[in-house]
N, C-alpha and C positions, 0 to 999 in steps of 0.2 A: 032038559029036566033041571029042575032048581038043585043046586046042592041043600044035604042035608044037616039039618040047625045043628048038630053035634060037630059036625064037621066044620060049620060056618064058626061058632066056639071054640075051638079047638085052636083053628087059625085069630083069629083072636086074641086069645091068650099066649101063643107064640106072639104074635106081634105086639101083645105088650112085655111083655119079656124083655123082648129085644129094644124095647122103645125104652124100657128102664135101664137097661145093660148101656146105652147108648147115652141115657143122660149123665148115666154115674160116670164115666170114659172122659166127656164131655167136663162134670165137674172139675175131675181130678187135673185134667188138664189145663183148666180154667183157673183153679186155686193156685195149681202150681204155678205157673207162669203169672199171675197176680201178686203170691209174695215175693219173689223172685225183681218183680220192677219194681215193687216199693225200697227195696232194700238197694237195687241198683239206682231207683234216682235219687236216694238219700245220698249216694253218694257222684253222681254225676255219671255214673255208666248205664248201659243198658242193659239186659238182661241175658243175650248171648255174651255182653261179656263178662258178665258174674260167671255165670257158667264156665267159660273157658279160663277165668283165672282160677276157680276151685278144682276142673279139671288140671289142668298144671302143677296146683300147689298139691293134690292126691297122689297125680305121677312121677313129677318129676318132668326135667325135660323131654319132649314127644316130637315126632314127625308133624307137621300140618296134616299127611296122611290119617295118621292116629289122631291127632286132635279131631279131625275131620268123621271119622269112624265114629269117637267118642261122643260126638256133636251131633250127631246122624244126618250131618249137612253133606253139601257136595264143597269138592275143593275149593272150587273158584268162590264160594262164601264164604267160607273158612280165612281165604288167601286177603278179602278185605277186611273183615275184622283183625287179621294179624295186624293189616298193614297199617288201622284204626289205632288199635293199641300201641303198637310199636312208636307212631309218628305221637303217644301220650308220656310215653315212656314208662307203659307197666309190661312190654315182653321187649325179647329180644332175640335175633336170630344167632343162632351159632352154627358152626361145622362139627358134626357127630366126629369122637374121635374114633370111632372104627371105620368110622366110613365119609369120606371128608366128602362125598359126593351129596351126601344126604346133611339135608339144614334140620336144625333141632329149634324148636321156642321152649325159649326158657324166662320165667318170672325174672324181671327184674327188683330188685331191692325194694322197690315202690309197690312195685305189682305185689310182690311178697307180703311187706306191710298190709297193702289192702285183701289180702287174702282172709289172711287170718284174721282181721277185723269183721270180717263178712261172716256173719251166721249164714248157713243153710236151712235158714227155714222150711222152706216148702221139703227137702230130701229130709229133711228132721222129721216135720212131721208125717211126711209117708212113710219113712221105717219106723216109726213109733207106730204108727197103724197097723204097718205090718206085723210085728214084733206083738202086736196082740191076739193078732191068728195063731191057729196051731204048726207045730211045724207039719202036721200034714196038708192043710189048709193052702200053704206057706207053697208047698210043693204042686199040691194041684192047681193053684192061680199061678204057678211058672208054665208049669204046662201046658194050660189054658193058655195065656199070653203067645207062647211060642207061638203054637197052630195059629191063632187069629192072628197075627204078627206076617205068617207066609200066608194066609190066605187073602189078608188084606193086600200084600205087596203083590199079589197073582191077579186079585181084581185090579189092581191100578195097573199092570203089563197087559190084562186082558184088553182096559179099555184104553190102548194104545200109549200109555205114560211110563215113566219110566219112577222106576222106587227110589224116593229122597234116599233111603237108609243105605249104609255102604257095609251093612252090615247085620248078621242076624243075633237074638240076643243067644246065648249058651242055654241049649237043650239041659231039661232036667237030668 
């Protein structure tokens, strides 16, 4: 028996929904990472490594672990971009003084320089978008994020892969 036109409708407008929820996901992604290498090949880096020197210069010296978190890469990508930078002379490795077991990357002097010269465009302009929602607004697209965040890493376990992310973002 044919399904019926309301019903045929219905599924329709879910699936444009989602086909615009997916394009917008898709922009922000695409801007982001757009301003982010112009800025990086203005100055001869790429764009994970913009990222990980403005991570560094926000925390301070970190684990490769926590770079790695922060970065939502796996270590062993992480481990060459250090080795990348390092062999430029913008990180450096050291021994944690609590724990001389564990290596720390820390900005070197250069690195530093180029840090702070580095606008964050693209994080600029998302909290500024942000910052124009309400704070309830604000609250409900974390929440939203979270959920879609584990259900997307559930679909890619479901379909045999393992989740990039080494980590989940902080529940509202």
């Amino acid at each position: 028996m044919p399904e019926a036109p309301s019903k045929r409708s219905a599924r329709g407008a879910e699936k444009a929904d989602i086909d615009r929820i997916i394009e917008a996901v898709v922009y922000l992604y695409t801007e982001a990472r757009r301003v982010t290498k112009e800025v990086a090949r203005e100055r001869g880096l790429t764009g994970p490594q913009i990222s990980a020197i403005k991570i560094l210069e926000s925390f301070g010296d970190i684990s490769l672990s926590e770079l790695s978190d922060r970065m939502s890469a796996r270590n062993s990508t992480i481990t060459g971009l250090v080795d990348r930078m390092e062999r430029n002379g913008l990180v450096e490795r050291i021994r944690s003084a609590e724990d001389r077991r564990v290596t720390l990357i820390r900005l070197t002097p250069e690195g530093a320089r180029i840090a702070r010269e580095i606008p964050v465009d693209s994080m600029q302009i998302l909290g500024a978008a942000l910052d124009s929602l309400s704070r309830r607004d604000r609250h409900e697209l974390r929440r939203i994020l979270v959920s879609l965040t584990a259900a997307v890493e559930e679909e890619v376990r479901r379909r045999g892969h393992a989740p990039e992310r080494a980590r989940q973002p902080e529940t509202p």
